[in-house]
Wavefront OBJ file of the C-alpha trace (Angstrom):
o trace
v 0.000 0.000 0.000
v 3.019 2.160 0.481
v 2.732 2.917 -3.609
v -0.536 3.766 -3.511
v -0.912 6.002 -0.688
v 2.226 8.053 -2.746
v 0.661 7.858 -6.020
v -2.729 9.596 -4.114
v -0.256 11.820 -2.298
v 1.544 13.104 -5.251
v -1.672 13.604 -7.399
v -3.648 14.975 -4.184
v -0.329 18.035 -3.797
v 0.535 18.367 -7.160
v -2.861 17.465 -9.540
v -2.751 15.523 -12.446
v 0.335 14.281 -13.638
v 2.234 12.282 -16.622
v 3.082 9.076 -15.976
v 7.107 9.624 -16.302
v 5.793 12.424 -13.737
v 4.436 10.531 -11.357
v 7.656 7.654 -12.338
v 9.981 10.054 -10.782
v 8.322 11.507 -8.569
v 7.327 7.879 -6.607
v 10.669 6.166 -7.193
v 8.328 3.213 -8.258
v 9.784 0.774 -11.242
v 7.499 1.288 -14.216
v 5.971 -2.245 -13.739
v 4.765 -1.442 -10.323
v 3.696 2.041 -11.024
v 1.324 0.421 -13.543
v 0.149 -1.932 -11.535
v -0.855 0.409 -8.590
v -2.526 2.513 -10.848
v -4.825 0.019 -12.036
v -5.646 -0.645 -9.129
v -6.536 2.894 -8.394
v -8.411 3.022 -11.695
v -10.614 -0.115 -10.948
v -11.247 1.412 -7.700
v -12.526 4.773 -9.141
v -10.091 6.211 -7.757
v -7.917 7.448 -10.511
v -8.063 8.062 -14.361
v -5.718 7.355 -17.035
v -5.768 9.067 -20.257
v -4.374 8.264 -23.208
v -1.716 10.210 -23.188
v -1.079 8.515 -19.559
v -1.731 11.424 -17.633
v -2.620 10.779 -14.234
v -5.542 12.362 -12.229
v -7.944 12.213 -9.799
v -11.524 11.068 -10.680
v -12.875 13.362 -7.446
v -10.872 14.674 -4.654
v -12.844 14.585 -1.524
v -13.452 10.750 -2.109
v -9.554 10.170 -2.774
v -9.036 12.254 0.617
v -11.707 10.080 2.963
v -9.830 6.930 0.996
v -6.689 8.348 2.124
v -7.341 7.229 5.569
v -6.950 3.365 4.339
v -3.089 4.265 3.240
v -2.039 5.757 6.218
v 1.143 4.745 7.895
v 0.741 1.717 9.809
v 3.236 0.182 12.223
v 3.527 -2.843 10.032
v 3.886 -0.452 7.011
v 6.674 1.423 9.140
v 8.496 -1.729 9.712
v 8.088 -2.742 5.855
v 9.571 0.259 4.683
v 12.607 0.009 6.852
v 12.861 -4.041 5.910
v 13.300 -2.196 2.527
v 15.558 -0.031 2.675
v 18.069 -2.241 4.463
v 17.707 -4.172 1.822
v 18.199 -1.700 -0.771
v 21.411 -0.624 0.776
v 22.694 -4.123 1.089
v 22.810 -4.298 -2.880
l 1 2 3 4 5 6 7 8 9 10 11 12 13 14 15 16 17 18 19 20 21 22 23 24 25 26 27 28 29 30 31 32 33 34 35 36 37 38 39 40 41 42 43 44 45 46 47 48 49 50 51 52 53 54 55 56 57 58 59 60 61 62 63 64 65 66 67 68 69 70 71 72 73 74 75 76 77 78 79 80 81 82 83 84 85 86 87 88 89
């Protein structure tokens, strides 16, 4: 969920974006960016054009959905598991 809740982050500060945008902006690989915004999109969340721009489908909705990404302890302790073992490589 950590990818999602920056995906809505990033669209929720900065409104719609490209996809090489939202790329660099995430630090996700392309493969998982695209999965997490499908997800997004079958949850109504997000749209996709066809020029793979990035918005919001409606704003308030994103921010009460919001609450379902926040930081969790188990997220926390993900996120660290990760980065060790990023630096390990």
């Amino acid at each position: 969920m950590r990818g999602q809740r920056a995906i809505l982050f990033h669209l929720l500060r900065d409104g719609p974006m490209r996809f090489a945008a939202l790329h660099q902006a995430t630090s996700l690989s392309s493969a998982t960016l695209t999965v997490y915004l499908e997800r997004l999109v079958a949850d109504d969340l997000v749209t996709l054009g066809a020029d793979r721009a990035c918005g919001l489908r409606d704003i308030e909705a994103t921010r009460m959905r919001r609450a379902l990404y926040r930081r969790r302890f188990p997220d926390l302790l993900a996120d660290a598991a990760q980065e060790i073992f990023d630096e390990t490589r």
